[in-house]
ROZAKE-25674 format. One record per residue (C-alpha): residue number from 1; chain; x, y, z; residue in one letter. Coordinates in steps of 0.02 Angstrom, whole numbers, plus 50000, padded with zeros to 5 digits. Layout:
! ROZAKE-25674
  resi  chain      x      y      z  resn
   NUM      A      X      Y      Z     A
...
This chain:
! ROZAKE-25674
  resi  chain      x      y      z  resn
     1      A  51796  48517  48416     X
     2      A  51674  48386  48474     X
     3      A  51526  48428  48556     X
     4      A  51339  48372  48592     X
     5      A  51183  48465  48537     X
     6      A  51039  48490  48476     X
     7      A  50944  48635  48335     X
     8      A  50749  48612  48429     X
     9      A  50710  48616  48583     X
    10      A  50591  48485  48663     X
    11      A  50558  48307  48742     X
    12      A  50700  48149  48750     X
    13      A  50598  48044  48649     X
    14      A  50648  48114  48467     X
    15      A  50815  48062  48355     X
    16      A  50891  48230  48365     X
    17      A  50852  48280  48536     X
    18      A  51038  48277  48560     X
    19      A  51158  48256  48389     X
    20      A  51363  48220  48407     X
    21      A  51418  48371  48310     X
    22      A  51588  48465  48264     X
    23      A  51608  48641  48311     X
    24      A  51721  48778  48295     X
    25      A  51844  48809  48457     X
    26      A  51789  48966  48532     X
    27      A  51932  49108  48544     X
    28      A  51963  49152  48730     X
    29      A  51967  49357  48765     X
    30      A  51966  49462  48897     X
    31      A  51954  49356  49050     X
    32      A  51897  49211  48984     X
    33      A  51989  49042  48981     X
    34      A  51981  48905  48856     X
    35      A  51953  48730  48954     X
    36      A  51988  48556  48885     X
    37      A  51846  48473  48959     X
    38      A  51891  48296  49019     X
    39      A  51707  48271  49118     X
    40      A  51520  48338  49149     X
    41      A  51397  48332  49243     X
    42      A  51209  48341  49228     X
    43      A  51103  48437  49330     X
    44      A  50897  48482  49311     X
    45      A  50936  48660  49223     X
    46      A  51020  48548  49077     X
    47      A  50864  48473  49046     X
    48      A  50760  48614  49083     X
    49      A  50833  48728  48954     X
    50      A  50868  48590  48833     X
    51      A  50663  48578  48818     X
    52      A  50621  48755  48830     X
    53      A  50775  48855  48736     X
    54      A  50837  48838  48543     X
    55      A  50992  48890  48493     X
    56      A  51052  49070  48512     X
    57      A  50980  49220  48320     X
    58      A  51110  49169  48207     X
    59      A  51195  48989  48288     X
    60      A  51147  48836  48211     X
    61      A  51164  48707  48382     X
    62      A  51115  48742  48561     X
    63      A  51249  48655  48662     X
    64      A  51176  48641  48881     X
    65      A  51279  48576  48997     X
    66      A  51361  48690  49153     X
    67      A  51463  48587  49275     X
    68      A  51631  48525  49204     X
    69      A  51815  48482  49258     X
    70      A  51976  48514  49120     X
    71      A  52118  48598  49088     X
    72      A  52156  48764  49051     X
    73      A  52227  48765  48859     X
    74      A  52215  48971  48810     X
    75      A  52177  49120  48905     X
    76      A  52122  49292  48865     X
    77      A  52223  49456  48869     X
    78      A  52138  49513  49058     X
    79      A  52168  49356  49137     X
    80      A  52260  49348  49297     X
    81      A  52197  49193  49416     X
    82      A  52259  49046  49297     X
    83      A  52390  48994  49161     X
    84      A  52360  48844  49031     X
    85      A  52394  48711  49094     X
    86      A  52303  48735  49245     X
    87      A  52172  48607  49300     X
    88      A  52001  48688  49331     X
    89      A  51843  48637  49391     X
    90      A  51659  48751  49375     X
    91      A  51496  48770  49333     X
    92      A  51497  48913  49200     X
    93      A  51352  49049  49160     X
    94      A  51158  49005  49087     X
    95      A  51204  49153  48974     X
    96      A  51345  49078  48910     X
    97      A  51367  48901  48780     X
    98      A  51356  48766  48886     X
    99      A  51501  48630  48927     X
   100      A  51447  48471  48817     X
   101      A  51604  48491  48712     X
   102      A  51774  48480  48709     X
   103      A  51827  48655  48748     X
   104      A  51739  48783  48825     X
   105      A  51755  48973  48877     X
   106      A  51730  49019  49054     X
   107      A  51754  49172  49153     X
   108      A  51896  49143  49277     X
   109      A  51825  49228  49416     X
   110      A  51675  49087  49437     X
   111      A  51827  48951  49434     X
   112      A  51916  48836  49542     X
   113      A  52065  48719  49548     X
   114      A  52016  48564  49523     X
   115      A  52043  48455  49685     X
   116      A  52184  48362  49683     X
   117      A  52145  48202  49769     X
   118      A  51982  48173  49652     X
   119      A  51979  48123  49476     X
   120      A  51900  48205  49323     X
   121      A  51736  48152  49353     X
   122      A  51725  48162  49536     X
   123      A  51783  48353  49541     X
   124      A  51629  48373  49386     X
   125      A  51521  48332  49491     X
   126      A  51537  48471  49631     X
   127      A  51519  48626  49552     X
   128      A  51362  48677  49540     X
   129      A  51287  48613  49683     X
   130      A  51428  48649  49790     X
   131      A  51404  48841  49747     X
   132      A  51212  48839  49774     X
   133      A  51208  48727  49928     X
   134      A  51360  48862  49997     X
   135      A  51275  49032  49941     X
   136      A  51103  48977  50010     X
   137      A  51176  48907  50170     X
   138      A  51314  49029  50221     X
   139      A  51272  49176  50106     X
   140      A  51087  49182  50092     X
   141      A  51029  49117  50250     X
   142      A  51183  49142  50365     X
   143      A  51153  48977  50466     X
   144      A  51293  49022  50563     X
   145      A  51176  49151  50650     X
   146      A  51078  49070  50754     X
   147      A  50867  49094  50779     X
   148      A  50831  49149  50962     X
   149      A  50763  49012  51063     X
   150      A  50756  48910  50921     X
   151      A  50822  48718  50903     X
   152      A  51000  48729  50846     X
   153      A  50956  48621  50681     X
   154      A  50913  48622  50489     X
   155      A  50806  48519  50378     X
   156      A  50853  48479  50218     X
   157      A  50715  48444  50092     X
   158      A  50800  48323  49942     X
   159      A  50953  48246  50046     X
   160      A  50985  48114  49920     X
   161      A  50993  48236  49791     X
   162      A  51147  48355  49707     X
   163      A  51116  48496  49820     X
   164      A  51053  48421  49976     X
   165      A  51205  48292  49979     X
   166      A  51341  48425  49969     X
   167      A  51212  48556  50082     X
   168      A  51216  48402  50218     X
   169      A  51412  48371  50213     X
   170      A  51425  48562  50236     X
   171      A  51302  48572  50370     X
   172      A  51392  48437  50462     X
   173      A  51551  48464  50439     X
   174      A  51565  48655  50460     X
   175      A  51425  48695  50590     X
   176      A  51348  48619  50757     X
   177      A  51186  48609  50699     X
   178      A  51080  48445  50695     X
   179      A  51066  48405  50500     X
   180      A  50879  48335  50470     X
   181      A  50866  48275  50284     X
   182      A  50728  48207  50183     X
   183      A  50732  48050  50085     X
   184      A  50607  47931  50053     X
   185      A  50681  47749  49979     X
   186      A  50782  47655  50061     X
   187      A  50940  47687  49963     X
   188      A  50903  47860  49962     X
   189      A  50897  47858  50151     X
   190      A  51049  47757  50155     X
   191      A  51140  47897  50035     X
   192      A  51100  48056  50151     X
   193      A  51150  47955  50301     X
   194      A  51320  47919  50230     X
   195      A  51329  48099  50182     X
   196      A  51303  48144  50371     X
   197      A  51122  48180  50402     X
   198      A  51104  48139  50595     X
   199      A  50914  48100  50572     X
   200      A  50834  48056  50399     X
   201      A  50644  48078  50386     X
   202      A  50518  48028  50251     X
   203      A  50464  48160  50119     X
   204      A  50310  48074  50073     X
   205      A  50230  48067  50223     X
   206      A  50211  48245  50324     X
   207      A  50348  48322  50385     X
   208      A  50308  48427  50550     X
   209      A  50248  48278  50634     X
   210      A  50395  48194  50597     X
   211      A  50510  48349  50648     X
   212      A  50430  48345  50821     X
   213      A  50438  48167  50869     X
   214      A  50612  48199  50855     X
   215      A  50590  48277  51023     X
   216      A  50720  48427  50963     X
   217      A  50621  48580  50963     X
   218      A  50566  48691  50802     X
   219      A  50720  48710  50705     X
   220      A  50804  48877  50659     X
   221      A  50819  48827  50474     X
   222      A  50734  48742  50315     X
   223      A  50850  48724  50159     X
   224      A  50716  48668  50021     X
   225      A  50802  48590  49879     X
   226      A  50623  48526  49786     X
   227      A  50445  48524  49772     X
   228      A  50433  48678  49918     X
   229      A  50264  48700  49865     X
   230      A  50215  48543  49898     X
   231      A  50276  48527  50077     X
   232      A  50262  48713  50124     X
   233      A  50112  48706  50243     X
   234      A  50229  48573  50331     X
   235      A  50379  48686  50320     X
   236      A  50272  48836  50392     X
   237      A  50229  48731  50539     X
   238      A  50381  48641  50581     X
   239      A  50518  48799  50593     X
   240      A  50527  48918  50732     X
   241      A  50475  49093  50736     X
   242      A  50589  49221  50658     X
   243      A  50683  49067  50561     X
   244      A  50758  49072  50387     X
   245      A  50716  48957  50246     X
   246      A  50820  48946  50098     X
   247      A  50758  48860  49942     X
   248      A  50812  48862  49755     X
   249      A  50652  48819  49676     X
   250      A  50466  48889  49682     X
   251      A  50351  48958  49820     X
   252      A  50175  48999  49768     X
   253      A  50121  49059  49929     X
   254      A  50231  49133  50082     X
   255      A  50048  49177  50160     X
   256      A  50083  49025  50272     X
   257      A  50256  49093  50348     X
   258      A  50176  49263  50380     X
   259      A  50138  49224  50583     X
   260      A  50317  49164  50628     X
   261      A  50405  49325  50543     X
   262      A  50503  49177  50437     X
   263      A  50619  49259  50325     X
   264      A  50631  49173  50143     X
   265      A  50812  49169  50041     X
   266      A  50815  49134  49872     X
   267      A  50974  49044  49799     X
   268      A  51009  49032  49618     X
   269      A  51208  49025  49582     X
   270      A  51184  49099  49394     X
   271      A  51156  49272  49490     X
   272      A  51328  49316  49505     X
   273      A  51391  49292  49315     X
   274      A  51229  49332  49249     X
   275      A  51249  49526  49322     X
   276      A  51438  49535  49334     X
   277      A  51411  49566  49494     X
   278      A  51549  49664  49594     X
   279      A  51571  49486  49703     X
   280      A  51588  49387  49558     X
   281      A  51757  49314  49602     X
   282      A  51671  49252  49763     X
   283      A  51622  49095  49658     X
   284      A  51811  49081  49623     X
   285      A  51852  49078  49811     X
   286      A  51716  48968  49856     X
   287      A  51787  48829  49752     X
   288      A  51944  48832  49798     X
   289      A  51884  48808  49993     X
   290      A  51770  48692  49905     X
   291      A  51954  48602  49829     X
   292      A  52052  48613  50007     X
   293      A  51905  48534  50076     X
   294      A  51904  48380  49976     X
   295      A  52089  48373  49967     X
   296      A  52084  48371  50171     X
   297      A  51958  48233  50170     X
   298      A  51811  48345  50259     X
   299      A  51699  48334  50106     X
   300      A  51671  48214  49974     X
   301      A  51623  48210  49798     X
   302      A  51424  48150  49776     X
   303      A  51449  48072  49609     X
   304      A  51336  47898  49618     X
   305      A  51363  47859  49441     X
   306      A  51468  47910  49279     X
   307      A  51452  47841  49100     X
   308      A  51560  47891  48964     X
   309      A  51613  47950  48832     X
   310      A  51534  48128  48823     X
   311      A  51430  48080  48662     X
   312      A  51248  48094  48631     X
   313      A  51186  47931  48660     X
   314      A  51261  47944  48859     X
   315      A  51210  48126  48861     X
   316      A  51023  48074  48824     X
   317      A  51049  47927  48950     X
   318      A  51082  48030  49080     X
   319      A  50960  48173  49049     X
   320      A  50831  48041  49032     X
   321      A  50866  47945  49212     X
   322      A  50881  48141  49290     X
   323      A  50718  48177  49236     X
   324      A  50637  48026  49294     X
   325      A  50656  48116  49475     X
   326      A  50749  47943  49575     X
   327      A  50932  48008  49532     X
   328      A  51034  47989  49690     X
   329      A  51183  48128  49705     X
   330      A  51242  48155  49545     X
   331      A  51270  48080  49362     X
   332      A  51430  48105  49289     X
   333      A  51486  48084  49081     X
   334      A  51692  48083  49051     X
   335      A  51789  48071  48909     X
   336      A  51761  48103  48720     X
   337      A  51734  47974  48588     X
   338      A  51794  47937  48442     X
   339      A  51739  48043  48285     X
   340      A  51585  48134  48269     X
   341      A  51446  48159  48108     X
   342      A  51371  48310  48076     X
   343      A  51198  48322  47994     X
């Protein structure tokens, strides 16, 4: 099979830091299925394990890549939620070889149908960030509970990006709070509008005093989708006593939220198929709501761009404009080329 990968780990700017390359086709067992992937997306743990992590004692290639859309082609002897055939969308396991190729093993408990009303590369682009923006919102921080006597309202740190634009739809669409997102360019600002942000403020310039001039109250929640350390003395002031923040990258110092009781929720969706935890198929549900949704017309898909094929030179493209840090929503690679060298 066709895939893209690399043997080192390291920067963009090197020949080989991603290599079109054939593979074997993995086996499916237990409850794994074997997915024809027909698209990908690209999200920041792509590029952070692609310059950190080599290939697994005794493989040759590292392959990255965790969001994908296909169809189901083989499944193994335990498996009960899908048949080949099936079209499947996810976002797979860290633990696990990632989706840059043309078929892929996945455990069917962390996968969806694919939405019907989208194509290939819209429905890639949901996965991932459709689970974390979910488990952080509903699971995590339980923003349907409200905050006594606090403003019935989140902020969203990052709207423009992959987990603030589906974490703003969700917001909007399936709660009555007032969605407050970040964004600081002008298309950026136009982007988490669209998505449904009733105000948008201006991440480079401080937060609380924007928050307030809103004239709103302290809200009851902060969902943090980047650089939390850098705005958390801003975060600390603007939410309400006893409020929840959720956030999915780093906090050096929670000294700060100590005075307001604020309660902090971690969010990383790996948890679940990295433990086999006993909820594990709750990643299988959530996509499906995530499906009817989209197939309703209540959410949308936040792909803002797609190249194809799935080959290394639009593979290193994409990780390249995703770590420059001004990606809107999300970028999106479909299709496989024609045939592949390997060195």
């Amino acid at each position: 099979m066709k895939a893209v990968a690399y043997r080192t780990p390291g920067p963009l700017d090197r020949k080989d830091a991603f290599v079109d390359v054939e593979l074997p086709t993995p086996e499916p067992r237990s409850r794994d299925l074997l997915v024809e992937v027909q698209a990908v997306s690209v999200n920041p743990v792509d590029y952070q394990v692609r310059s950190s992590t080599g290939p697994d004692e005794g493989e040759e290639w590292k392959v990255v890549g965790w969001d994908a859309a296909g169809v189901v082609r083989a499944i193994g002897s335990e498996v009960t939620l899908f048949q080949p055939g099936d079209e499947v969308y996810y976002a797979g396991s860290i633990d696990r070889s990632g989706s840059y190729a043309q078929h892929h093993l996945v455990d069917e408990r962390i996968v969806g149908r694919k939405p019907s009303t989208v194509d290939w590369a819209a429905a890639a682009a949901l996965p991932l960030t459709s689970i974390t923006a979910w488990e952080a919102l509903f699971h995590r921080m339980d923003i349907h509970r409200l905050v006594p006597g606090a403003a019935s309202a989140i902020v969203i740190v990052g709207g423009a990006g992959g987990v603030g634009s589906v974490a703003i739809q969700l917001a909007r669409q399936l709660t009555d709070l007032t969605v407050i997102a970040t964004a600081s360019r002008a298309e950026s600002v136009a982007w988490a509008t669209d998505m449904g942000a009733h105000h948008v403020i201006n991440h480079a310039r401080p937060l609380a005093p924007q928050v307030a001039a809103l004239g709103i109250g302290a809200p009851a929640f902060v969902f943090s989708t980047t650089h939390t350390d850098q705005h958390a003395g801003d975060l600390a002031e603007l939410i309400a006593p006893q409020g929840r923040i959720g956030l999915i990258d780093h906090l050096s110092d929670v000294d700060a939220f100590f005075d307001k009781s604020v309660s902090i929720h971690l969010e990383l969706m790996f948890t679940r198929p990295l433990f086999n935890t006993t909820d594990m198929s709750e990643q299988h549900n959530l996509l499906n709501e995530i499906a009817r949704l989209v197939d309703e017309g209540t959410l949308r898909s936040t792909e803002y761009q797609r190249f194809a094929p799935i080959d290394a030179v639009n593979v290193k493209r994409a990780h390249f404009l995703l770590e420059s840090g001004a990606t809107i929503g999300k970028l999106v690679l479909h299709g496989f080329g024609g045939p592949t060298t390997s060195i």
